[in-house]
KESEVO-526456 format. One record per residue (C-alpha): residue number from 1; x, z, y; residue in three letters. Coordinates in pm, whole numbers. Layout:
<pts>
> NUM, X, Z, Y, ALA
...
</pts>
This chain:
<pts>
> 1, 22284, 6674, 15869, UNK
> 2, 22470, 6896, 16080, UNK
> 3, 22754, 7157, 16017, UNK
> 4, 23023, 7310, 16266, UNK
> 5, 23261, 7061, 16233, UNK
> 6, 23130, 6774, 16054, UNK
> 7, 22852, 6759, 16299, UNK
> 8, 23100, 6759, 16568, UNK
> 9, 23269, 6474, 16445, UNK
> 10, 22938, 6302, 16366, UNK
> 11, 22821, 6386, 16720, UNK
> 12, 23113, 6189, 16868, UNK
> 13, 23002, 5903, 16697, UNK
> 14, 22674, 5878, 16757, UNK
> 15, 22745, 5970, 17139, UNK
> 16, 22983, 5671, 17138, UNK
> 17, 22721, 5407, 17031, UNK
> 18, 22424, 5517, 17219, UNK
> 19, 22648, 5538, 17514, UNK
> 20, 22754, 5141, 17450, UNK
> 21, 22400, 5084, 17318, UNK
> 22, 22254, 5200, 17704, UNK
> 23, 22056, 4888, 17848, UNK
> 24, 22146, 4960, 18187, UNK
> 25, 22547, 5011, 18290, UNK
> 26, 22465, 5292, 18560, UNK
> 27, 22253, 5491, 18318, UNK
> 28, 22498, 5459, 18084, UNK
> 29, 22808, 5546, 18289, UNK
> 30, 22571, 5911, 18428, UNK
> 31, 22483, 5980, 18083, UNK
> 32, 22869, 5934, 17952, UNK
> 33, 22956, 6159, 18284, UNK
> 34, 22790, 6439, 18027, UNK
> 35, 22948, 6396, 17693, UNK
> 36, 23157, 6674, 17735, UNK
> 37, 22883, 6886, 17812, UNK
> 38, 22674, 6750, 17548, UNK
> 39, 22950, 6769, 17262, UNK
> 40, 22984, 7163, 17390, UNK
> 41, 22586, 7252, 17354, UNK
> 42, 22563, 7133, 17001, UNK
> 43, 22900, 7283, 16892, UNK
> 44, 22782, 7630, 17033, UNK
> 45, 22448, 7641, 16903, UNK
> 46, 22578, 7722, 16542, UNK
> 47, 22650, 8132, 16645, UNK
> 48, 22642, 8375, 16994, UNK
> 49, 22989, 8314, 17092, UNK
> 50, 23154, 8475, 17332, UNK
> 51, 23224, 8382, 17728, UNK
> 52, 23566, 8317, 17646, UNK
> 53, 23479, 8153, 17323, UNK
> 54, 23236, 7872, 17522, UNK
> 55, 23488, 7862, 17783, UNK
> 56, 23755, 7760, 17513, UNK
> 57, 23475, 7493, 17336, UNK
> 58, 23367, 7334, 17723, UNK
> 59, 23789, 7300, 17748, UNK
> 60, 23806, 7120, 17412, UNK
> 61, 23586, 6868, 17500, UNK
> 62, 23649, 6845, 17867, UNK
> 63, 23962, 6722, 17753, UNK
> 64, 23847, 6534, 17493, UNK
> 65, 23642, 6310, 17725, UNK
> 66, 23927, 6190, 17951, UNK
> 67, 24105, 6119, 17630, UNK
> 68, 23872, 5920, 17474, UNK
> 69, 23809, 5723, 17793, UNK
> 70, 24172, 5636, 17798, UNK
> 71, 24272, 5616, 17484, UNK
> 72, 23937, 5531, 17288, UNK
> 73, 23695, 5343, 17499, UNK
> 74, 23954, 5011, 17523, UNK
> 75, 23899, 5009, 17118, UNK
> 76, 23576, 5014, 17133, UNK
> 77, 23514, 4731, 17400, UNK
> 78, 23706, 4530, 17153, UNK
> 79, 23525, 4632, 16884, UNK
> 80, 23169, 4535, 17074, UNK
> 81, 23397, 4184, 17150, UNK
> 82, 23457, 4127, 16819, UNK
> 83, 23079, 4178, 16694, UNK
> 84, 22956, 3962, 17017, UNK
> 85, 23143, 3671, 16882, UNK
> 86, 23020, 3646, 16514, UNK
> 87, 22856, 3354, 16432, UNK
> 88, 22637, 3147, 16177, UNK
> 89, 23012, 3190, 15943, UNK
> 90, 22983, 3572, 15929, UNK
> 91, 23036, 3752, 15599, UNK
> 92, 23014, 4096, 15447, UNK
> 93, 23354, 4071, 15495, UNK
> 94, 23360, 4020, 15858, UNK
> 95, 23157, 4371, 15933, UNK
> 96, 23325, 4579, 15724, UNK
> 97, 23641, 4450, 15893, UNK
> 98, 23455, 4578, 16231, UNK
> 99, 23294, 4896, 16037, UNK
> 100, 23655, 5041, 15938, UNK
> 101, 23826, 5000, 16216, UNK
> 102, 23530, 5192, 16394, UNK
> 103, 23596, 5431, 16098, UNK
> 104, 23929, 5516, 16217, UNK
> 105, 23789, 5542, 16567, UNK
> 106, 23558, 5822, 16479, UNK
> 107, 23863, 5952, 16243, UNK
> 108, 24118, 5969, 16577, UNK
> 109, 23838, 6207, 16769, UNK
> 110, 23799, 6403, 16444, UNK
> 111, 24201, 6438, 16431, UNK
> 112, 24160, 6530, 16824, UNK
> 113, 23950, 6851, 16808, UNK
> 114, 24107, 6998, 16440, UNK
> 115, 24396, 7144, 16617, UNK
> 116, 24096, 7292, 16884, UNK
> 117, 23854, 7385, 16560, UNK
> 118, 24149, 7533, 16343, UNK
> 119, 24273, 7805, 16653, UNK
> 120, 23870, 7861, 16753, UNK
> 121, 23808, 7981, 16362, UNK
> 122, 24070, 8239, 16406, UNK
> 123, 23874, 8400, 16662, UNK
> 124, 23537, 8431, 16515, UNK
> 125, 23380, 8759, 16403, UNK
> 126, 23201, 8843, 16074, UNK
> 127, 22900, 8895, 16251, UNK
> 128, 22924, 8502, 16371, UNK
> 129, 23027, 8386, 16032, UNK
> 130, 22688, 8504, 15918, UNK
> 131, 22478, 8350, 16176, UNK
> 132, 22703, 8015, 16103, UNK
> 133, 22613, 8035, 15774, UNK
> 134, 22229, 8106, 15828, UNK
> 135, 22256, 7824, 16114, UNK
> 136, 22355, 7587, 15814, UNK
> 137, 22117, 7737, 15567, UNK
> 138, 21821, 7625, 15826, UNK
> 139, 21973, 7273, 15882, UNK
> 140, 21978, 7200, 15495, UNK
> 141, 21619, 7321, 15452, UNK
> 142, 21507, 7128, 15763, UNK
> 143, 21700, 6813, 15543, UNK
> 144, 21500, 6886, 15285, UNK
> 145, 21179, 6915, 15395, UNK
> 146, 21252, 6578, 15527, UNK
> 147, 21349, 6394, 15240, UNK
> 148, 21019, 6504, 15089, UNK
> 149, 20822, 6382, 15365, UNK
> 150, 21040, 6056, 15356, UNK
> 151, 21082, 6010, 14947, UNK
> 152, 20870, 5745, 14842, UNK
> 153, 20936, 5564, 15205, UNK
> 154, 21301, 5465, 15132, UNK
> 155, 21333, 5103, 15146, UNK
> 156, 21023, 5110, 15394, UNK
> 157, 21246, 5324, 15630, UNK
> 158, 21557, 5112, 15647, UNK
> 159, 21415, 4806, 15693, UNK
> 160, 21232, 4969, 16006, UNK
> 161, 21572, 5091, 16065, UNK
> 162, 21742, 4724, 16075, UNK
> 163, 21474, 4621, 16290, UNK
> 164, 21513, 4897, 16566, UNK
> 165, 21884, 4802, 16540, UNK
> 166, 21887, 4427, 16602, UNK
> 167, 21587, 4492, 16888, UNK
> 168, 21838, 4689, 17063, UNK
> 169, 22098, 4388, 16983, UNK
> 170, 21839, 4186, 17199, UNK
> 171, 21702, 4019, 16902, UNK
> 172, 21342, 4035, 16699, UNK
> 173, 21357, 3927, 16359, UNK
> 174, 21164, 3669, 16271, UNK
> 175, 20957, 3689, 15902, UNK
> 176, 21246, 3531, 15705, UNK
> 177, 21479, 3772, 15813, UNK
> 178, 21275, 4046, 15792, UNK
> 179, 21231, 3920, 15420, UNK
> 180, 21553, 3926, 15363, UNK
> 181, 21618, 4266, 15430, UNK
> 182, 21353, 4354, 15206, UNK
> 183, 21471, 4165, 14922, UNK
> 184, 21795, 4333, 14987, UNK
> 185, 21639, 4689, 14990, UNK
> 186, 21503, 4646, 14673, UNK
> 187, 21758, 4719, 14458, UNK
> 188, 21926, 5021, 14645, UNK
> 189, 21921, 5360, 14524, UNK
> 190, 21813, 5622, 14705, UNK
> 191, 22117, 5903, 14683, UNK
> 192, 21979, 6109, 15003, UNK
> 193, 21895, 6374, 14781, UNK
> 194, 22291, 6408, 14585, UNK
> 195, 22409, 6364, 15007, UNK
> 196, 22213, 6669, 15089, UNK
> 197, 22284, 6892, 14724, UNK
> 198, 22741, 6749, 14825, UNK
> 199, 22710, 6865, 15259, UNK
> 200, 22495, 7234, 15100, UNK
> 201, 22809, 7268, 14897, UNK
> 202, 23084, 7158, 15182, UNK
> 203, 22883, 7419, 15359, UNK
> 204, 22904, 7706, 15106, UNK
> 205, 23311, 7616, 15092, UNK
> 206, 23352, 7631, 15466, UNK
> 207, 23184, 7961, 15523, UNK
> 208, 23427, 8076, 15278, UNK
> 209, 23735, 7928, 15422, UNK
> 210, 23617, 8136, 15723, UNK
> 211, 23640, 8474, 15585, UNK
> 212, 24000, 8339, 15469, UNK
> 213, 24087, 8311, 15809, UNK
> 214, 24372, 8576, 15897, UNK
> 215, 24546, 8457, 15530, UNK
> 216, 24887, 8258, 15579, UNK
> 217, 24736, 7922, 15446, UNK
> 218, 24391, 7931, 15624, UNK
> 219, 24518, 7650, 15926, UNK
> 220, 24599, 7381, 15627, UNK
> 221, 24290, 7456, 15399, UNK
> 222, 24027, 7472, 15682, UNK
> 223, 24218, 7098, 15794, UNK
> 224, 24211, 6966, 15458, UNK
> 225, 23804, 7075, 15433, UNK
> 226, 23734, 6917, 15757, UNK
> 227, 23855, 6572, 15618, UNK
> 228, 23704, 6630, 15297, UNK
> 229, 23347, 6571, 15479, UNK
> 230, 23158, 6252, 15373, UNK
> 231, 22816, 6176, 15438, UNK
> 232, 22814, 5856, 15356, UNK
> 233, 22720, 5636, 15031, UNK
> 234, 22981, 5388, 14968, UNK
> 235, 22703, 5160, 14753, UNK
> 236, 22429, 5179, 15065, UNK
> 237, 22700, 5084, 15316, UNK
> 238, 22826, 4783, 15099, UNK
> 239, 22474, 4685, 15135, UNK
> 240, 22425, 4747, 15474, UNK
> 241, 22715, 4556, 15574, UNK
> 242, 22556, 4260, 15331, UNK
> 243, 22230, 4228, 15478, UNK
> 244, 22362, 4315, 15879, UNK
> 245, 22609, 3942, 15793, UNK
> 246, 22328, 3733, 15647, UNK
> 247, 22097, 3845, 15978, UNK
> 248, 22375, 3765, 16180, UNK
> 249, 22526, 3428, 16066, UNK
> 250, 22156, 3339, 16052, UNK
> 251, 22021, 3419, 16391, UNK
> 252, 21910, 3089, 16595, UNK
> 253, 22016, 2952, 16888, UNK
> 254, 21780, 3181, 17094, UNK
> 255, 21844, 3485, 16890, UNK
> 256, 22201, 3432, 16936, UNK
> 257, 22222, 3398, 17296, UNK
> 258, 21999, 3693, 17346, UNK
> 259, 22248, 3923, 17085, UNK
> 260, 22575, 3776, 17300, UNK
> 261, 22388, 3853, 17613, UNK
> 262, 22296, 4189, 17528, UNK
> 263, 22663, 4319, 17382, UNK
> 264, 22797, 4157, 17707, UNK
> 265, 22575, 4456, 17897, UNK
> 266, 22714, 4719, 17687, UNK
> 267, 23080, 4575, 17704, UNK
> 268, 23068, 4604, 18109, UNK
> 269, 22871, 4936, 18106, UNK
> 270, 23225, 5085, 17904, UNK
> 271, 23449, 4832, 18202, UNK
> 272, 23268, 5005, 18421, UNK
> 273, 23305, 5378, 18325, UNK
> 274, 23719, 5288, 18260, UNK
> 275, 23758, 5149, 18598, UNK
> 276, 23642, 5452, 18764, UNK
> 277, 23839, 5674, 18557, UNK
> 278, 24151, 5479, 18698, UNK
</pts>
């Protein structure tokens, strides 16, 4: 699900991990070269901006990248450390200890581009706050028509899901595990639907707080929207965490090995794109 800002922040994230996730150091390290020019694309597909509107968006996150390899990357090597070294003792406890501090990650690049967000709103037309709202409109439709597509293929869609993750870890389940995750599944409810009906509404508010935006209060309500955004079940990712510690404490001596060898790739592929930064 995508909106101005929320997608932004989103975007980081997922940039983030598929940049560790990269098999191969160098193709990670060129494809990182570009996150500042990827983050700007999606952020200026929502309306026609201006030149000097994409000029001040491709600043934003030019800047943002050389903070985040400074400041950010570091965290998240130790991060990828910390999940390397879990072993056949790992709880539910243990990943949500990893999960929130990559929570606050993703929160720090959100805190970095408000400031940028907040003075860009100021400078936005009517005309673009109706093709941001129209941009959003198509998004939630497009979310829609997925969930319908995807209804009765919930618990069939995340255990694919945990598969495709632990592949990338290096490691195919074997038919236990696999049956553990389905066991899992089976109880989980499906809330897509109230996640879709909460970000049309956050939507609906944030065009709003746009037309607001030459009032004396508009820089601390448009802030206090942005961090309002959720997308996220707190019920499913109790869950997740669950089944993600029972896979890993009971990987085998093969799986293991494979999983540390793997995260050991991504951990140099982020060395390397530091290093050449200093």
């Amino acid at each position: 699900m995508k909106t101005m800002f929320g997608q932004a922040h989103k975007k980081i994230i997922v940039v983030l991990i598929f940049f560790s996730l990269s098999a191969c150091s160098v193709v990670g390290g060129l494809w990182y070269e570009r996150i500042d020019q990827l983050l700007a694309n999606q952020f200026l597909e929502y309306a026609n901006f201006s030149n000097a509107q994409e000029d001040y968006v491709r600043k934003a996150t030019s800047e943002f990248k050389y903070w985040n390899i400074k400041n950010e990357l570091p965290e998240y090597n130790q991060l990828l450390l910390q999940f390397r070294f879990l072993d056949s003792t790992t709880g539910a406890n243990d990943i949500d200890d990893i999960y929130q501090k990559g929570i606050l990650l993703g929160n720090r690049s959100r805190d970095f581009f408000v400031p940028y967000m907040v003075e860009f709103c100021k400078t936005i037309t009517n005309k673009q706050i109706e093709e941001i709202a129209i941009y959003f409109d198509g998004l939630m439709k497009e979310r829609k028509l997925e969930l319908e597509n995807q209804r009765k293929n919930f618990q069939v869609s995340l255990v694919k899901s945990f598969t495709r993750f632990f592949r990338l870890m290096g490691v195919r389940l074997n038919n236990e595990q696999t049956n553990t995750i389905q066991l899992l599944l089976s109880d989980i409810e499906d809330t897509r639907e109230q996640l879709i009906s909460d970000r049309i509404q956050w939507n609906q508010q944030f065009v709003t707080i746009l037309t607001l935006r030459q009032k004396k209060n508009f820089e601390e309500t448009l802030t206090n929207h942005i961090n309002s955004l959720s997308s996220e079940d707190p019920n499913t990712r109790t869950m997740i965490n669950q089944i993600t510690a029972e896979i890993i404490a009971s990987l085998d001596e093969k799986q293991r090995a494979r999983f540390q060898k793997r995260l050991g790739l991504f951990e140099a592929s982020i060395n390397q794109i530091i290093e050449q930064q200093n």
